[in-house]
N, C-alpha and C positions, 0 to 999 in steps of 0.2 A: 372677353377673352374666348379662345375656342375652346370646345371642350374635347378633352383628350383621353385614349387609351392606350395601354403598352402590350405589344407582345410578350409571349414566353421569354426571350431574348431582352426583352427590355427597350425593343423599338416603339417610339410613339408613333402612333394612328390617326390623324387626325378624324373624326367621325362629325360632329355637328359646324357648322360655319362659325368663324368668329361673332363675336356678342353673344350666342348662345349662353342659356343656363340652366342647371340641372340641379333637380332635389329629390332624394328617395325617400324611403320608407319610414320613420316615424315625424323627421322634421318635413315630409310634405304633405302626410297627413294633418300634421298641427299648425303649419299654414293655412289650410283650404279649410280645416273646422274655425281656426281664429278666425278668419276671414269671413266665413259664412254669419258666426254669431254676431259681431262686430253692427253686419246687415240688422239682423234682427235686433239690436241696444237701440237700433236708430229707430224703431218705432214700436219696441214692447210699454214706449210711458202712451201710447195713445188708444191702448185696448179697451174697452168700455165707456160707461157712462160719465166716468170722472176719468177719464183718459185726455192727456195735452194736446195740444195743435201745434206741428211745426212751421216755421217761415222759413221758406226756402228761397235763396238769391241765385237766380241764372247772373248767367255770364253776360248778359246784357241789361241785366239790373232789374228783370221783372222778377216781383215778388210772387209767390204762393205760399197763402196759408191753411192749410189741411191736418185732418187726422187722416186720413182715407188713404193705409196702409200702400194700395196699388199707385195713388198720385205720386206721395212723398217718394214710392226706390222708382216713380218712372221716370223723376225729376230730378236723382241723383245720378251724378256723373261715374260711374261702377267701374273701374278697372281690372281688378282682380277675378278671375276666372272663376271661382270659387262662390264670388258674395253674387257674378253674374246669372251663375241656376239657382241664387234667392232671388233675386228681381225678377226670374222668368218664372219662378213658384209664383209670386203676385198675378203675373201679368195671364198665367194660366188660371190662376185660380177666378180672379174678374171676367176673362173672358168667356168661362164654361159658366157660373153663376154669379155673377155678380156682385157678392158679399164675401166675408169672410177670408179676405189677404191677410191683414193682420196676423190671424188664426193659426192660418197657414204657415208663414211665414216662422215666428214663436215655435209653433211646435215641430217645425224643419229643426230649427236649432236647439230644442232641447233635446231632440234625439239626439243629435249629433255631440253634443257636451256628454249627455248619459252613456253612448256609443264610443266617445274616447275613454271615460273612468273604465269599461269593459277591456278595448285595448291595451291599456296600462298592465291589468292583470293577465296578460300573455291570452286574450281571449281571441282567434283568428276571426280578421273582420268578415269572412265568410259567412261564419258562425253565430255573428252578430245579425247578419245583415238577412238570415235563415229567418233566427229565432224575432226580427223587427216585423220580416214579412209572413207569417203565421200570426203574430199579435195584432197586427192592421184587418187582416181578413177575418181573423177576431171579431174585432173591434168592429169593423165594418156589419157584422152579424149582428151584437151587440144593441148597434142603430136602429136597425129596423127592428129589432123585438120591442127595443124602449119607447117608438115612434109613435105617433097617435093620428091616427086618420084625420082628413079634415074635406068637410064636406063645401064646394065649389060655392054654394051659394050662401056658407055661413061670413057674413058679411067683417063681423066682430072679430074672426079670429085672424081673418086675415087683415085686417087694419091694425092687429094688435104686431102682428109679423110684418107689416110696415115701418111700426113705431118703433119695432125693437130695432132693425137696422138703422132707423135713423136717430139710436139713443143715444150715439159719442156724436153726431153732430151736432154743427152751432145754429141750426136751424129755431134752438128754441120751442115754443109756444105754436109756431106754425105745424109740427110734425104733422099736428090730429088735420089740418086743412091740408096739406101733403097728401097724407094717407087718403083722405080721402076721393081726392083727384086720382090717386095713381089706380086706386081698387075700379074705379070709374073707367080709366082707358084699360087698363088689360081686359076688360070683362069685354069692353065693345072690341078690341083686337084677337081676343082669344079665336081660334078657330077649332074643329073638329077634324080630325085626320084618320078617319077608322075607329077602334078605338078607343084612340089619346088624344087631350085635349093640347095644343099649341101656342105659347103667347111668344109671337117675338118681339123683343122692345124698340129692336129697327125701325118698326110702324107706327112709332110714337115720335113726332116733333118736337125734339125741344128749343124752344126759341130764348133767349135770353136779354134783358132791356132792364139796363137803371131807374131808378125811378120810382117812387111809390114803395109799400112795404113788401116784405112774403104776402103778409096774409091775404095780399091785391092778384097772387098767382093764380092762375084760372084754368079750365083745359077747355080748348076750343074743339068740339065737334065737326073737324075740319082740318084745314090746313094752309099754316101762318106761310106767304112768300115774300121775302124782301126786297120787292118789285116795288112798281109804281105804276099808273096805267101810263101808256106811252103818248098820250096824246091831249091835246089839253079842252079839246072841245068834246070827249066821253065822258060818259056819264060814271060818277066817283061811286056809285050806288048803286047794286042791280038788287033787285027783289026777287024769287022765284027764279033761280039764273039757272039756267040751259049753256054747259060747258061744251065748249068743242077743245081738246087736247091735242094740239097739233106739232106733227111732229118732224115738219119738212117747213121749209121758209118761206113766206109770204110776200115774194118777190119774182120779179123775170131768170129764170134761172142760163145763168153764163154758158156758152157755151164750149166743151171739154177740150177746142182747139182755137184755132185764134182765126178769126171769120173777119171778113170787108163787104159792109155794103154798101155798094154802089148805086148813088142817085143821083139821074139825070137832068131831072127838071125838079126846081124850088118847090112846088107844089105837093109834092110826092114827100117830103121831108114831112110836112102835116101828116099827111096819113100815115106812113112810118109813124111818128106818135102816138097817133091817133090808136096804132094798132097796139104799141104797146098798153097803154092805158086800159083800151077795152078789155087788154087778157087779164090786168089788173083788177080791173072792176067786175069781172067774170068770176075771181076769186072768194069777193068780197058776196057776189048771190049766190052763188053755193051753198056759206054759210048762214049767209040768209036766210037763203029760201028754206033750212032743215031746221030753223027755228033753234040756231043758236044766239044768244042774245050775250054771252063771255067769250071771251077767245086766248086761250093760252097759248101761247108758240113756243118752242125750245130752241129755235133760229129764229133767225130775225124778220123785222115788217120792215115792206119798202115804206115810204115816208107818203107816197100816194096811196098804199093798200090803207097806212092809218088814218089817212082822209076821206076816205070811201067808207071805211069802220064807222068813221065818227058821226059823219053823214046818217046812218045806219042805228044811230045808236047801242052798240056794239060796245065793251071794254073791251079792250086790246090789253093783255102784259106779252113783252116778247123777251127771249134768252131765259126762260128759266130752265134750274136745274135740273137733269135727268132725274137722279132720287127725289126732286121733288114732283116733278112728274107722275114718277110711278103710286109716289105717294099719294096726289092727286086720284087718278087713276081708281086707289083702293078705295078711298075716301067719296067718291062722288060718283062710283060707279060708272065711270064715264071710259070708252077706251082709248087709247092713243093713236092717233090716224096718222100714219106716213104719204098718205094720197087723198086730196080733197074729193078726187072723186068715186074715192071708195065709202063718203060720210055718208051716215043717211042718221035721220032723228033719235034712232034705238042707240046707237054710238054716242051720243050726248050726256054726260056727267049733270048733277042736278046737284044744287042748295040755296036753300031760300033765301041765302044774303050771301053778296061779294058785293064789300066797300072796303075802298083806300081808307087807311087811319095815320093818323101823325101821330107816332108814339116817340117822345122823346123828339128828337131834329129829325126824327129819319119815318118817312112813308112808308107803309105795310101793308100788305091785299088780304085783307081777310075774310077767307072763305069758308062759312059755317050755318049751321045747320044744314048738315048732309043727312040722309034716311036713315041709313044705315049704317054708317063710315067702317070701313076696315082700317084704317088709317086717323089718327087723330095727330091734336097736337097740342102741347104744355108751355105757354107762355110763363114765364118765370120773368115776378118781380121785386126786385132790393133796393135801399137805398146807398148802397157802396158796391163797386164792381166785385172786389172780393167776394162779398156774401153771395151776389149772383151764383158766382164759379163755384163756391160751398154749396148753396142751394141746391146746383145743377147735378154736383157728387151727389147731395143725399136724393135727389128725387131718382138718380140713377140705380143707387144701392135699394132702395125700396121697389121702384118699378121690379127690379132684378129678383127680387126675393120672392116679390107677389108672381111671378112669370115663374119662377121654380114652384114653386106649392102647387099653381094650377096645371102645372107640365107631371109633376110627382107629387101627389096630393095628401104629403106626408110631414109631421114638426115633428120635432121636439123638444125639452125644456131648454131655454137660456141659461144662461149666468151661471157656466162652468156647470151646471148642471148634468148633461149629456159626457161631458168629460170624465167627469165623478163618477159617474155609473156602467161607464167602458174601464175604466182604473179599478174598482173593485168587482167587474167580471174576469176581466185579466189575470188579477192577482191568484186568483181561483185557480183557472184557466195552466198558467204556471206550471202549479206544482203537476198538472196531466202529463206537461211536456216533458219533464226532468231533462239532465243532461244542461250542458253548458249554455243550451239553446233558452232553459229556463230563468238564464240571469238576463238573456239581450229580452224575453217577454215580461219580467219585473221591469228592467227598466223602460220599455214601453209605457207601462202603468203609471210608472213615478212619472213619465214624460207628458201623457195626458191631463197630470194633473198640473201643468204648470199654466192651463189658461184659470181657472178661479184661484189661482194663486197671482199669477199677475194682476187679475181684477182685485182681487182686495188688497193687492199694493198698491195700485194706481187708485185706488181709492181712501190711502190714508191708514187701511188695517193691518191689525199685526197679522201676516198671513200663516204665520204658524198654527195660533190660537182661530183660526177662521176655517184651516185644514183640518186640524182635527175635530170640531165641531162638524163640519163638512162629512168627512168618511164617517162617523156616529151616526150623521141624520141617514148615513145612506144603506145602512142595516138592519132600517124600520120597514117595513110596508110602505110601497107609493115612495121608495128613497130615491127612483131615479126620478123624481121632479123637483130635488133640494137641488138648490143653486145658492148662489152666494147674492146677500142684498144689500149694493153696494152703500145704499142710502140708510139701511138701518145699522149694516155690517152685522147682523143676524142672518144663518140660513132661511130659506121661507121657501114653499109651493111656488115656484117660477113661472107653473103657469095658470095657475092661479092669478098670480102677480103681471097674469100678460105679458112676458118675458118668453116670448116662442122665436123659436128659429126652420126655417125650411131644413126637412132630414137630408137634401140635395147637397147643400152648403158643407153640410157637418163631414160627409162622404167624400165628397172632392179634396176639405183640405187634409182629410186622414190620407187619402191616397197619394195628394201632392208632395204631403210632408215628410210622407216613407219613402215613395221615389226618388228623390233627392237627396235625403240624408243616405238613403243607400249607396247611392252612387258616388259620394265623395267620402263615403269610409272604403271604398272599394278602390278607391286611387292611392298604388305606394309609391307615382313616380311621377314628377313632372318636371315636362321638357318645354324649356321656353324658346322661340328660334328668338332670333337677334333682328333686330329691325333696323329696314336700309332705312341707308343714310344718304342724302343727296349728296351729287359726286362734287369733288373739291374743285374750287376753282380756282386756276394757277395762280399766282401772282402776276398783278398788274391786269386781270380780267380775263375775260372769256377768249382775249384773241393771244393771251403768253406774252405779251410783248411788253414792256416796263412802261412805257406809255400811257396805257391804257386798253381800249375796245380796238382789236385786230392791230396795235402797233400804233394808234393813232396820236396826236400830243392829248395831253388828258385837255386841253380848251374843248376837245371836240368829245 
């Protein structure tokens, strides 16, 4: 229906188009918070170590099964406008560090649940939304008082901060073989920038193949392409390989308009040939001669350059991918040449072995042992496609974690821990603020404590009795490293317990979680337009005539 207004008179106005719909002030606030939390039920059972995995069915029947907070709301189908800035808190939150969606997520929605009990009591969401963001920049302070340096080459703590992200995954027993692959490529990818140190995970391959177990997962000093060499009389195996990266086609290039050659005499057709072949084979000493003995193309070989190759003893791969290219590139130190005759020997990528491998049905160019690689790559292996795709999450959330520590070379304690020790600075904190502003920074407090409180539900404990044991331990000396231990369901030294989380992570999802709860206690009206409708079609069809198509008899 349209939606309407009256004048003073009592004439109707028409203002929004038909279908339209409209909802104000307290039922469209309690729409858009239903709807946010609703989000966050859907994956507060999969928070920690004894946290669930959900199976989720697409519309075409493939399955996933994850805990991995950002997978599960990216593979939910989200209508609702509301639960859409929860699924873009995940998708923010994975994309700036890599961990800690879940987190995020949870503690978006219990602001917004503690932020409606506020509204209830006539509290303006202004005033909420004041006293939420003073408590975050709090909190935010908070972090880094509580935080604990960590030194680049202490090997232990940051494998322990691998292990902790990948503690709700089904990885299992492999974690510690994880860990240590991923501590392995960030340390050869990390770079210098002035200075701060850099990891981006972009520079890490991940390749994935059924077959064999996790603990078969490897990291290749190099980089995996899923090519084949092109030609069947090259050699499958280079030793000591001198790369050329080439980045123009290895062929007679077409010309830009359409040309006719004309020949006179049968004779002259041979050397026409002739002539093309020799530019061909021109191409092939080039490379030669600058002592490339691999040849990668990103366009294509004519079918005589790969006979002149092979001739040569040359590997050819032709068509690979730009990013893997570039990858290439970082990895083997080698440049990328758009003109054969700008190559010379110093432009040549290097690694002591490229050979073809049959993994599974399918050929693989694997190129490794490079010097120094700026680029690697993580073969990832499982016996079920699924665990692949879980493997592939957790080597992602670990890589992510290990690249914030060395980017901000700052933890702090796990398991609700960090939470616990911004909730009773807070509550402090409070009573400085007085004024109504002092109830939306209580519930702040109360809101931070809902991540070791979920952990010790998803772990089977009474979370009452785990709370207050919780705020007791955090009144001692050394209380902000008490965390909740999900296996003993006793607090305990978290990091003691190797139970660390990058201070990166803990910062992102406090800022995600305020931004967002802010902004939908800030909404007291919402206008939905009305969505076209394809237009009707007459009866008897598109031509009006009872017939049928344009007046026709319906035979036709």
């Amino acid at each position: 229906m349209a939606y309407l207004t009256r004048t003073q008179s009592g004439q109707p106005v028409l203002v929004l188009k038909e279908g339209s719909s409209r909802s104000r002030g307290k039922e469209a606030r309690r729409n858009n918070i239903m709807a946010a939390r609703v989000i966050a039920e859907a994956i507060t059972s999969t928070l920690g170590p004894r946290g669930m995995d959900k199976m989720l069915v697409g519309s075409m029947g493939d399955i996933t099964i994850t805990n991995d907070g950002a997978a599960i709301l990216d593979e939910i189908d989200v209508e609702h406008p509301a639960a859409k800035m929860m699924v873009e808190i995940a998708k923010t939150q994975d994309d700036m560090v890599g961990d800690g969606t879940t987190t995020a997520v949870i503690l978006s929605a219990e602001l917004l649940r503690k932020g409606e009990e506020l509204l209830e009591q006539d509290i303006h969401p202004t005033t909420v939304v004041s006293g939420y963001r003073k408590a975050a920049q709090k909190a935010l302070e908070v972090l880094n008082k509580i935080s604990i340096d960590v030194d680049l080459d202490d090997k232990e703590t940051l494998k322990k901060v691998a292990i902790t992200s990948m503690g709700s995954k089904a990885v299992g027993p492999a974690r510690e073989h994880f860990a240590e692959i991923v501590i392995e490529a960030i340390k050869l990818i990390a770079e210098k920038r002035g200075d701060k140190w850099l990891a981006d995970i972009d520079n890490i391959q991940i390749v994935k193949k059924e077959g064999r177990s996790l603990q078969d997962t490897k990291l290749v000093k190099g980089i995996i392409l899923d090519k084949e060499v092109v030609h069947g009389g090259m050699p499958k195996y280079v030793k000591d390989a001198k790369i050329a990266l080439v980045d123009t086609a290895l062929e007679v290039k077409k010309t830009e308009f359409d040309a006719t050659v004309r020949i006179q005499e049968p004779s002259k057709i041979q050397a026409f040939l002739d002539q093309e072949t020799s530019m061909l084979k021109e191409m092939v000493n080039k490379l030669a001669s600058k002592g490339a003995n691999v040849v990668i193309c990103q366009k294509g070989i004519d079918d005589m350059v790969q006979h002149f190759l092979a001739k040569k003893g040359i590997l050819a791969i032709r068509r690979a991918k730009q990013s893997d290219m570039e990858k290439l590139s970082r990895a083997s130190s080698g440049a990328i040449i758009t003109n054969l005759d700008d190559l010379n020997s110093k432009d040549l990528g290097y690694a002591k072995l490229v050979e073809e491998r049959k993994i599974g049905d399918d050929k693989m160019i694997f190129i490794e042992g490079c010097k120094d690689p700026r680029s690697v790559s993580i073969l990832i292996h499982a016996g079920l496609e699924k665990m692949v795709d879980e493997a592939e999450r957790a080597l992602h959330d670990a890589l992510s974690v290990v690249a914030d520590v060395v980017e901000k070379n700052k933890v702090v304690a796990g398991g609700g821990a960090a939470e616990a020790a911004v909730a009773r600075e807070l509550r402090d904190y409070a009573i400085k603020i007085g004024g109504r502003e002092q109830l939306a920074v209580e519930s702040f407090a109360e809101s931070m404590e809902i991540i070791p409180s979920t952990l010790a539900e998803n772990a089977g404990l009474d979370k009452i009795d785990v709370m207050v044991k919780l705020r007791s331990a955090h009144e001692k000396p050394k209380g902000h490293l008490m965390g909740v231990d999900v296996f003993s369901g006793k607090t305990a030294d978290m990091y003691k317990k190797g139970v660390i989380d990058p201070l990166s992570v803990k910062e992102q999802a406090t800022k995600s979680a305020v931004e967002s709860a802010s902004m939908i206690l800030r909404i007291d009206d919402v206008i939905s337009g009305g969505k076209t409708e394809a237009p009707r079609v007459p009866p008897g069809g598109p031509g009006g005539m009872p017939g049928g198509y344009g007046g026709m008899p319906p035979e036709y």
